[in-house]
C-alpha positions as CSV (number, residue, x, y, z in Angstrom):
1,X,-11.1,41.4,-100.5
2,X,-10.6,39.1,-98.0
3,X,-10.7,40.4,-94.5
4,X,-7.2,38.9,-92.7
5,X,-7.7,40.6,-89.1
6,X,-7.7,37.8,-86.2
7,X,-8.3,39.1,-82.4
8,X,-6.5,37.6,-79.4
9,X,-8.5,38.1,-76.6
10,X,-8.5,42.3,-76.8
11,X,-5.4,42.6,-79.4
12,X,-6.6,43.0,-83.3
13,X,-4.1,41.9,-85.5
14,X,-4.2,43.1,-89.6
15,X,-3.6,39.2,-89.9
16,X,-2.7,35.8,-87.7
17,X,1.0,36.1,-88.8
18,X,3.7,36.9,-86.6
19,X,7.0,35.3,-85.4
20,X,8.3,32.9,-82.9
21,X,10.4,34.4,-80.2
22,X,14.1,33.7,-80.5
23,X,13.9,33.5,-83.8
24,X,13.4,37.3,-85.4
25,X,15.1,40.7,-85.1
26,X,14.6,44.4,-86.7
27,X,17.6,43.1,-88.7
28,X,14.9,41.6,-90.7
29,X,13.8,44.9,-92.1
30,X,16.1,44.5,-94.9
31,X,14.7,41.6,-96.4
32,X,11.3,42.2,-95.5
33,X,8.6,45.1,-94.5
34,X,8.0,44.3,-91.0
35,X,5.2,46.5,-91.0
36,X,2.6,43.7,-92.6
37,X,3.4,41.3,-90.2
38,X,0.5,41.0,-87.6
39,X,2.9,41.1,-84.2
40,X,6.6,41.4,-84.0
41,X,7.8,39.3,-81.1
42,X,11.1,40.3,-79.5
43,X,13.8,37.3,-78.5
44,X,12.9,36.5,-74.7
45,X,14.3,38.4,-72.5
46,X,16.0,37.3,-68.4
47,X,17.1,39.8,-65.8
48,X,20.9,39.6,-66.2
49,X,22.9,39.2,-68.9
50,X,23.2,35.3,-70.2
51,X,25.4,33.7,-72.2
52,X,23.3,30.8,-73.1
53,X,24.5,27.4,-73.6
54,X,28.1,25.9,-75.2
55,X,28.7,25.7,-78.8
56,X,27.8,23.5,-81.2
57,X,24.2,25.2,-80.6
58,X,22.3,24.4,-84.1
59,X,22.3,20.7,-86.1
60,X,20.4,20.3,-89.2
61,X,17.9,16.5,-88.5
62,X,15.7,15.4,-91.4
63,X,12.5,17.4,-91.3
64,X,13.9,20.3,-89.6
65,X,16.9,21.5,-86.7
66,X,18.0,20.7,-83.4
67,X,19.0,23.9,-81.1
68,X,20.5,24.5,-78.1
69,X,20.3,28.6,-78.2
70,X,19.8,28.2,-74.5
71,X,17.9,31.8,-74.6
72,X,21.0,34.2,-74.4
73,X,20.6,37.5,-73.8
74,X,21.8,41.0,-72.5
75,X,19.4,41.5,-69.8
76,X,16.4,43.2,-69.0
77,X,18.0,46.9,-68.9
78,X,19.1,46.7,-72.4
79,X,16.3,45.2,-73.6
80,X,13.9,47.8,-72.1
81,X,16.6,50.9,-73.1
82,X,17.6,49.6,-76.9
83,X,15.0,46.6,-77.9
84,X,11.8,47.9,-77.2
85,X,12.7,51.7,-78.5
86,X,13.6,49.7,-82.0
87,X,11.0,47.7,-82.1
88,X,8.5,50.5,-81.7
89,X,9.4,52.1,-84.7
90,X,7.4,49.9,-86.7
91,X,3.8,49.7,-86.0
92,X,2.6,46.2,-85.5
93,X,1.5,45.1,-82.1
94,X,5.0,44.1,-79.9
95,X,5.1,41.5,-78.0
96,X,7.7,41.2,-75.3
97,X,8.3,38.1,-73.9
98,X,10.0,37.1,-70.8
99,X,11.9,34.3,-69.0
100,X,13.3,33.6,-65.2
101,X,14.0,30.6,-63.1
102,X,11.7,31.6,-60.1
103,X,8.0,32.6,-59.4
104,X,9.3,35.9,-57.9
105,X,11.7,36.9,-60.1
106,X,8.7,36.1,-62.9
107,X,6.8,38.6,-60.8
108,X,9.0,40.9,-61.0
109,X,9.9,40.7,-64.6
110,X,6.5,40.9,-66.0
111,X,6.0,44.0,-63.5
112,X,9.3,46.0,-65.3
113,X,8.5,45.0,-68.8
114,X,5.2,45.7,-68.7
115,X,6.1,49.2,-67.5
116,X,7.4,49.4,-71.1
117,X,5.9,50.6,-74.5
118,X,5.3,46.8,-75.4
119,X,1.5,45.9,-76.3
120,X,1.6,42.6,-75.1
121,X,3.3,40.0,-72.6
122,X,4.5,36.6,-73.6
123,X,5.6,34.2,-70.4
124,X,8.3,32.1,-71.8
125,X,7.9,29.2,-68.9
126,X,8.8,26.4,-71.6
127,X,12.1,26.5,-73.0
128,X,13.2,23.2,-72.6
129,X,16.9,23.9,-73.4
130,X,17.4,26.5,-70.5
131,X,17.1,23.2,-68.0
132,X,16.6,20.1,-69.7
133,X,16.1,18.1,-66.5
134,X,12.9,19.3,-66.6
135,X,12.7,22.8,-64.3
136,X,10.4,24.4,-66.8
137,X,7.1,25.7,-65.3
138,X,5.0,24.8,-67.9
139,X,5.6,20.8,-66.9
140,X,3.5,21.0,-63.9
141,X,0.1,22.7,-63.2
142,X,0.6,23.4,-59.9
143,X,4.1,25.4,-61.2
144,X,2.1,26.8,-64.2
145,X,-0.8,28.3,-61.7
146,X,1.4,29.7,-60.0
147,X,3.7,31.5,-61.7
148,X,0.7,33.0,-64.1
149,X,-1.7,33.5,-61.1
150,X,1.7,35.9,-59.3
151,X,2.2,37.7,-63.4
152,X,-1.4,38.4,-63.5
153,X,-1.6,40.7,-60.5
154,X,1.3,42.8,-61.7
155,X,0.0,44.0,-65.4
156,X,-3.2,45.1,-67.0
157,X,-1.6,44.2,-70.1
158,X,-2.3,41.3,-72.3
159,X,-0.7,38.2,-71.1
160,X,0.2,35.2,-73.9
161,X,1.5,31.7,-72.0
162,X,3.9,30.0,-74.0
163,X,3.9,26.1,-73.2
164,X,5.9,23.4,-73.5
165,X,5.0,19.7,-75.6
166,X,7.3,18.1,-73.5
167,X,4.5,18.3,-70.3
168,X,3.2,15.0,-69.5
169,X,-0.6,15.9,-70.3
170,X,-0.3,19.7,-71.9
171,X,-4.3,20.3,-71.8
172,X,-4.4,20.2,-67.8
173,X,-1.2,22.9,-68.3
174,X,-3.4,25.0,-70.6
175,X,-6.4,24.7,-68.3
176,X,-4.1,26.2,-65.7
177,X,-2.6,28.9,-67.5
178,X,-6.2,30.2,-68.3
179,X,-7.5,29.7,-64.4
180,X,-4.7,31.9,-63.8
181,X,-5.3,34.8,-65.8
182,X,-3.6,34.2,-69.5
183,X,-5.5,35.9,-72.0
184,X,-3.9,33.2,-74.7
185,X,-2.0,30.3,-74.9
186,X,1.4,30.2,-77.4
187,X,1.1,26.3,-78.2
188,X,4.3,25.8,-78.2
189,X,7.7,25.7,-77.8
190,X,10.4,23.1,-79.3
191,X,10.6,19.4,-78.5
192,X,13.1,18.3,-76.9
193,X,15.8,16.1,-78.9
194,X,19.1,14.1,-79.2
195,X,21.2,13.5,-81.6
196,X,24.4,12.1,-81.6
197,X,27.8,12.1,-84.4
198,X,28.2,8.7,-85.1
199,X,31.7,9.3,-86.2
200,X,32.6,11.1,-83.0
201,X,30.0,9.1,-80.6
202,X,29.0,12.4,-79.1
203,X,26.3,14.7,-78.9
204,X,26.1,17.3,-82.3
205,X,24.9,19.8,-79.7
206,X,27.1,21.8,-76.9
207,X,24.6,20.9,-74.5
208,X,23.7,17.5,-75.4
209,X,20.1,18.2,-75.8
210,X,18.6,20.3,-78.2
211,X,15.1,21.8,-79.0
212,X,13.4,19.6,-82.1
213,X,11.8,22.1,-84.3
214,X,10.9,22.1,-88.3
215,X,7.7,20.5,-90.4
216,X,8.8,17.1,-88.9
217,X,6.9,18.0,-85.6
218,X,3.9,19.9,-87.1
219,X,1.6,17.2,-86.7
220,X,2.2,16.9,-82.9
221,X,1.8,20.6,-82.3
222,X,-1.5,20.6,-84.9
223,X,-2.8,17.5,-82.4
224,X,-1.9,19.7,-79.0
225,X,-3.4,23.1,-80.3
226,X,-6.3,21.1,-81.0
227,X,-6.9,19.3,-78.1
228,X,-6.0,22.6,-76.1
229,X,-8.7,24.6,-78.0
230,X,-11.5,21.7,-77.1
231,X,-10.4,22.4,-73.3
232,X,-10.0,26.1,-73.1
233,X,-12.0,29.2,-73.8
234,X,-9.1,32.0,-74.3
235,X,-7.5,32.1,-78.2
236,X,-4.4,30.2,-79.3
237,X,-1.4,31.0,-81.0
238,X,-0.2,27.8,-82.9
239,X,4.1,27.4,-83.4
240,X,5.8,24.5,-84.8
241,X,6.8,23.5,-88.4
242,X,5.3,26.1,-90.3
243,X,6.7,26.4,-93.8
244,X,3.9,27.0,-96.2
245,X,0.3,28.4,-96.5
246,X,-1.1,25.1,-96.1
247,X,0.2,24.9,-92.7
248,X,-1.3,27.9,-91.1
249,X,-5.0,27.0,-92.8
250,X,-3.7,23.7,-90.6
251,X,-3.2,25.4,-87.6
252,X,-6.4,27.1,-87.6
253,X,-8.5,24.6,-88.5
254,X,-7.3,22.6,-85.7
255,X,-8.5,25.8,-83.3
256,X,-5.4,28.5,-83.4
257,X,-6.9,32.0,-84.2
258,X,-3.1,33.2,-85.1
259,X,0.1,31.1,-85.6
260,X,3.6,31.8,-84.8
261,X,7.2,31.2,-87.1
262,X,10.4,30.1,-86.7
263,X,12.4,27.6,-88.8
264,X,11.1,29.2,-92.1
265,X,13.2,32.1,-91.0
266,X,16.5,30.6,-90.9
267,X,15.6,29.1,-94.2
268,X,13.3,32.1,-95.6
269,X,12.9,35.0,-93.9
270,X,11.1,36.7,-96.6
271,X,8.7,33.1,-96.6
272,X,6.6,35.5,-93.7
273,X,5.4,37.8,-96.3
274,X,5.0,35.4,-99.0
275,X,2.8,33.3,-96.5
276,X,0.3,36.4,-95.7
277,X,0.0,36.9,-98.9
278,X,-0.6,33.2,-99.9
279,X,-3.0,33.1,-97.0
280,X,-5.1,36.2,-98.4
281,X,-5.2,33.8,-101.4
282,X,-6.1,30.6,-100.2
283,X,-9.4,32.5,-98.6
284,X,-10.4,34.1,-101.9
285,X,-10.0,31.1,-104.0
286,X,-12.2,29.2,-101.2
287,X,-14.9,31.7,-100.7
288,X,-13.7,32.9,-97.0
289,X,-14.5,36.8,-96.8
290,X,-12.7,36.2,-93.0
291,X,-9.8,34.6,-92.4
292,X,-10.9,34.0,-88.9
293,X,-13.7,32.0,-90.0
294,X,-10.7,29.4,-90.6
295,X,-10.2,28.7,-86.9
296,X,-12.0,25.6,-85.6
297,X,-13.6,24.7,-88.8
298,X,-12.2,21.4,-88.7
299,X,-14.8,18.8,-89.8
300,X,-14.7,16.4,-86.5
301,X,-17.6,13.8,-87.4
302,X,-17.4,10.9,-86.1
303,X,-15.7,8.2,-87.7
304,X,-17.3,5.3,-89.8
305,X,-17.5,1.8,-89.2
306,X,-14.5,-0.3,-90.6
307,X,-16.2,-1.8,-93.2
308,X,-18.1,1.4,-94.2
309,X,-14.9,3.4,-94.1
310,X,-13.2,0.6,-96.4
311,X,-16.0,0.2,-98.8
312,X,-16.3,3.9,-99.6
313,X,-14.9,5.6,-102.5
314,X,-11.6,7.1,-103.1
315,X,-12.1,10.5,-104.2
C-alpha cells in the first residue's frame, strides 16, 4: 500500500492531486467523486462582479489551448454566500483563491475570504490575460513583496502564491513571495500567447492575447518548478501540461511536493481520478512506499565530458 499523502507546509493532503483554478466546478461531481481529489480549488474570485474579456475566449494550438477567460466572476458576496457553502460539502481541503488590481484591495480580499470556511488561500497575482501589458504582480519583486507581505498580516490561514512564467527571472519572484510570508508557491499560471486566423488576419482570441496552456509548455513549467525549489525552502505546487501519470512523477522529481490540473479537464475530467490512481501505481511497481519520496529525487549529477558522454552506451 503505497502511502499517497503530500503536506504543504501545515496542510496534509490524502494525495498531491488537485485542480488548477479556473478550470473546475462541483459540476464535476457527476463525472467524478470529488472526494479523492487531494484539494478542490474554487475558480478565482475579485470583489465585484466581472464579465471577463470579449468572445472568441478559447482556440485549440498544437500541443494544447489558447484562452482569454479573462477571470470572470460574480463577486466576492456570492462567492462567500453560494461557492464556498458547496464546496464544503465535500471533504477535501478548499482552496479559495483570490484576485484584485491593487495592494489594498488584495488586503482586503484575503481578510474577507479568509473569514470564510475555506482551508487555504491561493493569491492569484499572475493571470496574464486580466492585463496583458504586463500589470500582474507577480512580474516584479518589489510588486510581489508587497502585495504578499500586506496578505500575510490579515490571515493565519495558509497562504499559496500563484506566479506567473511570463516574469523576467521567476526565481527572484519566488524568493520574494516566500520573504513575504507564502507558505507555497503555485508554479504557475499560463503563458502568454498569440495566434492569429490566417484567413481572416486577425487574432482567434477576443482579446488578442491569450494564455498558452497544454503539454506543449510542460517542459518550461518542469524547468521553473525546478529552479524555484533549488532557491526556496516553502513546498511547490507544479501546473502546466499535465495529462498523464508520467507527468506528475515529472513534476515532482523536478521539486513539486503536489501538482495542479487544468487542460486535462476540458479534455478528461474524469483523467483526475484515473491519474491518482495511476500514480498509486507507478509507486508500487517502483518500490516507493511514499509518494512524497518522489519530490526532488531528480538525479542532478554533473554532466560528462563530450567525448565521454558520446562514447557511452545507448541503453
Amino acid at each position: 500500500m503505497v502511502d499517497m499523502r503530500v503536506r504543504i507546509g501545515n496542510v496534509t493532503l490524502k494525495n498531491p492531486i488537485m485542480p488548477a483554478s479556473g478550470a473546475f466546478s462541483t459540476d464535476l461531481a457527476q463525472v467524478m467523486d470529488l472526494n479523492r481529489l487531494g484539494a478542490l480549488v474554487a475558480k478565482t474570485v475579485s470583489r465585484e462582479f466581472r464579465a471577463g474579456n470579449p468572445p472568441p475566449r478559447v482556440a485549440e494550438v498544437e500541443g494544447g489551448m489558447i484562452n482569454s477567460i479573462g477571470l470572470p466572476t460574480k463577486g466576492i458576496e456570492y462567492f462567500l454566500h453560494h461557492q464556498v457553502p458547496d464546496y464544503k460539502r465535500f471533504t477535501p481541503p478548499l482552496v479559495g483563491s483570490i484576485s484584485a488590481t491593487t495592494i489594498e484591495d488584495f488586503e482586503a480580499m484575503a481578510r474577507d475570504v479568509s473569514k470564510s470556511p475555506i482551508d487555504i488561500l491561493e493569491v492569484n497575482i499572475s493571470c496574464p490575460t486580466r492585463d496583458p501589458k504586463g500589470g500582474n504582480f507577480a512580474l516584479h519583486e518589489e510588486h510581489t513583496f508587497n502585495v504578499m507581505r500586506l496578505i500575510r498580516t490579515t490571515t493565519d490561514k495558509p497562504i499559496w502564491c500563484k506566479l506567473s512564467p511570463n516574469a523576467g527571472d521567476v526565481v527572484a519572484i519566488a524568493k520574494a513571495a516566500e520573504a513575504a510570508g507564502a507558505d507555497a508557491l503555485v508554479v504557475s499560471n499560463t503563458i502568454l500567447g498569440l495566434k492569429i486566423d490566417t484567413k481572416t488576419f486577425r487574432p482567434v482570441i477576443g482579446n488578442k492575447f491569450g494564455g498558452l496552456s497544454g503539454p506543449g509548455i510542460k517542459p518550461i513549467i518542469v524547468r521553473m518548478v525546478h529552479q524555484c525549489a533549488k532557491a526556496v525552502k516553502i513546498p511547490i505546487i507544479g501546473c502546466g501540461g499535465i495529462v498523464k501519470v508520467e507527468d506528475v512523477v515529472e513534476y515532482m522529481l523536478a521539486g513539486a511536493s503536489a501538482v495542479m490540473i487544468g487542460y486535462l479537464i476540458f479534455r478528461n475530467p474524469s483523467g483526475l481520478i484515473a491519474i491518482i490512481d495511476g500514480l498509486e501505481e507507478w509507486c508500487a511497481k517502483r518500490g516507493f512506499a511514499r509518494v512524497a519520496d518522489l519530490t526532488g529525487a531528480m538525479i542532478d549529477a554533473a554532466p560528462q565530458e563530450t567525448y565521454a558522454a558520446a562514447a557511452a552506451p545507448i541503453g
